[in-house]
N, C-alpha and C positions, 0 to 999 in steps of 0.2 A: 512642362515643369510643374505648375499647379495641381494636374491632376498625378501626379506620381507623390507630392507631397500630401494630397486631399487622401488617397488611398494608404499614406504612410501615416497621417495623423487617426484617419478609421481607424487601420489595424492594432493600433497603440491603445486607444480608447479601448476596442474591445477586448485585447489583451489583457489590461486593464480591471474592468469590470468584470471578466469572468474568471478571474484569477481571486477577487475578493471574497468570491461568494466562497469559493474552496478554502481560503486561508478559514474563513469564518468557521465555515464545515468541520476541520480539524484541527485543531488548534496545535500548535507546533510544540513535540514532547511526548504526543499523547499518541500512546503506541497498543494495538489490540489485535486479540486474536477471534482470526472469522474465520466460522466453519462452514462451509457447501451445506445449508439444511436438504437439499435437493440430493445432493450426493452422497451425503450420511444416512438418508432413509435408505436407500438403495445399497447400506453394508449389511453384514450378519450385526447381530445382538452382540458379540464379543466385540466386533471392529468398533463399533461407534461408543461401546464402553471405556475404550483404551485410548477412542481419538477423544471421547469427552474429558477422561480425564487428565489426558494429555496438553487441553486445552486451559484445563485447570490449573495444571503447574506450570505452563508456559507464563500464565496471566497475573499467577501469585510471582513469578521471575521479574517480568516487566515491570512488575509494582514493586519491587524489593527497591528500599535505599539505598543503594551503591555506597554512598556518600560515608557509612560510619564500619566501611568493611576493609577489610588490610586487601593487600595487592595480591597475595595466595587466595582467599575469599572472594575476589572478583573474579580471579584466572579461573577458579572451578566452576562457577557461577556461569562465567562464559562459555566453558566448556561444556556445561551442560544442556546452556539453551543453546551451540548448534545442534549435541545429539538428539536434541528434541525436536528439533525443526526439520533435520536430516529425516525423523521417524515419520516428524508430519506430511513429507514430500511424498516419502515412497507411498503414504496410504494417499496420495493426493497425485500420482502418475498417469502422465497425460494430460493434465488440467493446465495447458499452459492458457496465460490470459493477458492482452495485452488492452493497455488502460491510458485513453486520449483522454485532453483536459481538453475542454470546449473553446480554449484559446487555442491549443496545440491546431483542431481542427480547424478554426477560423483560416488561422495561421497560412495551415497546408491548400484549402481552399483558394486565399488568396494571391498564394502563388503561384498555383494554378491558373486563374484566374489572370494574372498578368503576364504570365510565361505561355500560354495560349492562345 
């Protein structure tokens, strides 16, 4: 009984703490766009001109006030940054990427670990 509680207070703990460092890391709001520099040198001169500047208008969207735009002015606004992000995919196919938080893996370790 104490050690399923000692291993229930760990996991909690380290949940915990490596959940802080990430809240700190990004601060919640703050939204941006990341481009593969790995995979952009590796286009033609046209493709990374269209994905830079596509980057550029994603990022001036992100940053737009919502706040002082009528409800027709956000719906197109929306609209746009899916068509832009649809464009970003297709030059970004194949790149799927999957992303643990260092509690996630604690996490999956641990139950491992007791389920073992």
């Amino acid at each position: 009984m104490k050690t399923t509680s000692f291993f229930r207070n760990t996991a909690v703990a380290f949940a915990l703490t490596a959940g802080l460092g990430q809240i700190q890391a990004a601060p919640i709001g703050e939204r941006r766009v990341i481009v593969d520099q790995e995979k952009l040198s590796s286009m033609s001169a046209e493709d990374q001109r269209s994905i830079l500047e596509l980057q550029g208008r994603l990022e001036a969207v992100l940053a737009t006030d919502r706040s002082e735009l009528t409800s027709a002015e956000r719906k197109a606004l929306r609209a746009e940054y899916r068509e832009m992000k649809r464009e970003m995919d297709a030059y970004n196919a194949g790149g799927t990427v999957i992303y643990l938080s260092t509690a996630g893996i604690i996490i999956i370790l641990l139950l491992l670990i007791i389920l073992l």
